[in-house]
N, C-alpha and C positions, 0 to 999 in steps of 0.2 A: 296217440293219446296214451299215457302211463296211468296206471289204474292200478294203486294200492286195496288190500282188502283184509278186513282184520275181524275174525271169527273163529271161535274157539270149537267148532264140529267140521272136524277132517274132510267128510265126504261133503262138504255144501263150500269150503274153502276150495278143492278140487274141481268139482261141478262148476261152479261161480268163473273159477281160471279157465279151462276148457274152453266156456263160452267167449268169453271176451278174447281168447287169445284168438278162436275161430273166427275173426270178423277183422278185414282190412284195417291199417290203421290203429289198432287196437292190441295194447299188449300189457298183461301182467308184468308188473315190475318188482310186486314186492307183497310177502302176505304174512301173516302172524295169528295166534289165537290173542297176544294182547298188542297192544300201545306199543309197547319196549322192542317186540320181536319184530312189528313193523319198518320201526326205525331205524332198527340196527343192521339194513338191506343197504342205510344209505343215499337211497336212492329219490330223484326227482319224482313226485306222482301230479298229475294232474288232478284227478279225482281218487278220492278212498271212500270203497264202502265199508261203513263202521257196524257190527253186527250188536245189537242193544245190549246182549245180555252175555258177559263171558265171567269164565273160569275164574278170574283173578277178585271179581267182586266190586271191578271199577264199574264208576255209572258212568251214561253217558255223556253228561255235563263234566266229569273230568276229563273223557279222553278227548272233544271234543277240543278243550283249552288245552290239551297236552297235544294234540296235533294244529294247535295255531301256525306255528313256528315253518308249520313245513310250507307257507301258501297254497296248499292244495284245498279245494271244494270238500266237505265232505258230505258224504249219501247215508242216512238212516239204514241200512240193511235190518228188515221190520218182521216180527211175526207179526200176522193177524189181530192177535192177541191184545200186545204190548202197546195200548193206548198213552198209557202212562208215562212208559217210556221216550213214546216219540214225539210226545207233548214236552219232552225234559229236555228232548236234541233238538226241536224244534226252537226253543227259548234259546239254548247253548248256540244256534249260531249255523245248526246245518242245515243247507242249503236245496234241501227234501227227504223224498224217501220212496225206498225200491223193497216193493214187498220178497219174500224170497218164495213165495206164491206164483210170483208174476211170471208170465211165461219170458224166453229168451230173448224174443225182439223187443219186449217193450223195457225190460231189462237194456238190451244194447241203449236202446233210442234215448231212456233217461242219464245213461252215463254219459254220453256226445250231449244233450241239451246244456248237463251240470258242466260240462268240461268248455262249453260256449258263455259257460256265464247264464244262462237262461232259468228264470223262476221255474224248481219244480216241484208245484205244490199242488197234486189234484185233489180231489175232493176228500180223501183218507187221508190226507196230510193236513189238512183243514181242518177236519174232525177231531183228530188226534191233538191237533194244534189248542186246540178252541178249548176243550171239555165242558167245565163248569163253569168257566170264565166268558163268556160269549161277551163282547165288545169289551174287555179288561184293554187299558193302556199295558204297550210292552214296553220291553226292558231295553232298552239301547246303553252302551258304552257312551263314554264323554265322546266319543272322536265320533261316533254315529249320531249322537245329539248335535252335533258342531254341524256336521255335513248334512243333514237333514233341516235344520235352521236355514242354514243359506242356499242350501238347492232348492226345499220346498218355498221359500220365499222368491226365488224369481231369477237366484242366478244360475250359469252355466258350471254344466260338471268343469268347463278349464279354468273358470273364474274362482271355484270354489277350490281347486287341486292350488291356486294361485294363493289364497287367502289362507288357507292349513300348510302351505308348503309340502304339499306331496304332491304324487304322479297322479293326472288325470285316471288311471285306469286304477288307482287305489281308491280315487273316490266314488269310479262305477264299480266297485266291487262293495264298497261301504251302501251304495243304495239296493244293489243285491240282496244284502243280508236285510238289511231294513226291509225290505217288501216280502221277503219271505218271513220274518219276523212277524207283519200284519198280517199273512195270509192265514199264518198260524194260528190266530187266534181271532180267525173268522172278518178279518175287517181289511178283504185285501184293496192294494192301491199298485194297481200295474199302469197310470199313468201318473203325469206333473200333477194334475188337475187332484188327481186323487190323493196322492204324497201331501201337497198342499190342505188338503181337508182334513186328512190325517194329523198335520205335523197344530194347525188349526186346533181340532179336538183335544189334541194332549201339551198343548201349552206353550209349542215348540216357536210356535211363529204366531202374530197376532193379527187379529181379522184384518186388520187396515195396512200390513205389509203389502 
């Protein structure tokens, strides 16, 4: 697994690499305190974890869209704190969040779930997600509206990759974002059944599909 990591405090960008480099399988590819010094590594990541708060004064909702480009997962890298924030990265699109609290292994184990593709939204991702909004409709892309219509309505993720013209594994990544998207803001749907009630409530699909 390649694992980008972008944080503007030296000693927690070091710390952070050590770790992951120490564990099979597992290797630093590329780190920066912004966006730009990330990418300019070049290199494929898997997963980046994204630190909320840097030096440059970008938020999180931008670099998250300035790192679309690369297909990699990205991980909230979270203080305690910073509700606000991961309520911002949560809506933008990433795909959890790894306190920098958290000890080493549980640290490993979410960067391998994010790099599987696997919802990681535990219950301070939730929170964070939610704030004052508790059952708010989210915000989806046309291309995640598209795919959430016809998946939550009853077809197959290869029927739906069939009907947008893209790769099946583009539209199991489009329903990734989607359910971490609802987890976020407290209304999660980790089955059909559920996507379907969800896509129901917010207009997407109508009862009698």
């Amino acid at each position: 697994m390649c694992v980008g990591i972008i944080d503007d405090h030296r000693a927690m960008l070091l710390g952070t690499t050590a770790i992951v480099n120490g564990h099979p399988g597992m290797h630093v590819v590329a780190m920066g305190k912004t966006v730009a010094e990330l990418v300019a590594f070049r290199q494929r990541m898997d997963v980046i974890l994204l630190g909320l708060t840097l030096s440059d004064g970008s938020t999180p909702a931008q670099n998250i869209a300035a790192l679309s480009w690369t297909g990699a997962r990205v991980l909230a890298y979270a203080a305690d704190e910073q509700i606000g924030l991961i309520r911002e990265a949560a809506r933008a699109g990433a795909v959890g969040m790894i306190k920098k609290s958290d000890e080493a292994p549980q640290l490993v184990a979410t960067l391998r779930a994010a790099a599987r593709g696997q919802l990681v939204a535990g219950a301070d991702w939730v929170r964070g997600g939610r704030g004052d909004a508790s059952g708010a409709r989210i915000n989806l892309s046309t291309r995640e509206s598209e795919v959430l219509a016809l998946y939550a309505a009853g077809e197959t993720a290869e029927r739906v990759a069939q009907a947008l013209f893209v790769s099946r594994e583009t539209v199991l990544d489009h329903i990734r974002r989607i359910r971490v998207k609802y987890a976020a803001v407290g209304r999660p749907a980790l089955t059909k059944v559920d996507l379907f009630r969800r896509a129901v409530e917010d207009g997407f699909v109508q009862q009698d599909s």
